[in-house]
C-alpha positions, 0 to 999 in steps of 0.5 A: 869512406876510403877505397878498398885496394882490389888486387888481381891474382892467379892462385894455385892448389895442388888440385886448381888454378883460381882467378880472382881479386883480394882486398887485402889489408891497408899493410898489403896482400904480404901481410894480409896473407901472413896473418895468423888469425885468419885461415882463409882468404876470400877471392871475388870473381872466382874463375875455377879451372882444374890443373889437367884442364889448363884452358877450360873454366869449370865454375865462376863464383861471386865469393870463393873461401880458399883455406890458406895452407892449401895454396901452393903458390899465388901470382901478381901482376907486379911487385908492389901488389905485394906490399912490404915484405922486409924481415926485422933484424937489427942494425943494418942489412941490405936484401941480397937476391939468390936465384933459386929452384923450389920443388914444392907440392907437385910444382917446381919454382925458379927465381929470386928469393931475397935475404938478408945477407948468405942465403940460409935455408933453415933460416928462411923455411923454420924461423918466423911464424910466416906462412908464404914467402915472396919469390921475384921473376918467378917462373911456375911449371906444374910437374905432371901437367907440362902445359901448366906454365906461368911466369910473373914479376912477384909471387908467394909461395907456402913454405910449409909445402916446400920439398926442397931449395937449391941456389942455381947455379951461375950458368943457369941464371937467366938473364933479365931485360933491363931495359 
């Protein structure tokens, strides 16, 4: 019998933070989440805090069932947790990342959304039936919990609960560590 993949995440309601594991499916946690047959996701090892309480855990749970459209945004611990992400289109297309601020569901959003060629806000928020888009060096601020901050190399976020996109502007890039 093969292994299951265990991946950590760190997920965010409008209401909770949640620590746990996935077993997502052999095609990735990206996948595993845009399915359009499953509603919920499943988190072993639920560690549950609420948002005004940032370090204090309310409950563990072996099994915690957490309804899809209600997740405002998960974390990785690295980009290849999440699996493919491409989009279908045909000829060739090369990926172009565009640094961006998402305000979304009582959060707000800043790194890199990738996109086949000129970013497109219609195209990435209304076309396709995926429910969460991936979001690279990402950086998280609750709005109205300040000490609610957390950074990571991949993200997903639910677009149905996106308020608004702008592309930053050059002067508000952040510079990133190459080496």
């Amino acid at each position: 019998m093969a292994s299951r993949t265990t991946i950590s995440i760190e997920i965010y309601t409008a209401s909770h933070r949640i620590l746990g594991r996935v077993h997502p499916t052999a095609s990735g946690l990206f996948s595993f989440l845009n399915i359009p047959t499953t509603s919920y996701v499943e988190i072993e090892g639920a560690h549950l805090m609420r948002l005004h309480q940032p370090g204090k855990t309310v409950a563990r749970y072996p099994a915690l069932y957490l309804v899809k459209s209600e997740i405002v945004c998960l974390l990785l611990s690295s980009r290849n947790e999440l699996g493919p992400t491409g989009f279908t289109r045909g000829g060739y297309s090369t990926n172009v990342p565009h640094w961006v601020r998402v305000i979304m569901g009582g959060y707000e959003l800043m790194g890199v959304i990738e996109t086949p060629g000129k970013f497109n806000f219609g195209s990435l928020m209304f076309e396709g039936d995926r429910f969460f888009v991936p979001f690279y060096n990402g950086k998280l601020s609750a709005i109205l919990f300040p000490s609610v901050r957390a950074e990571s190399p991949a993200m997903v976020f639910n677009r149905q609960m996106v308020d608004a996109v702008a592309l930053l502007p050059k002067d508000e890039i952040p510079k990133l560590d190459d080496g």
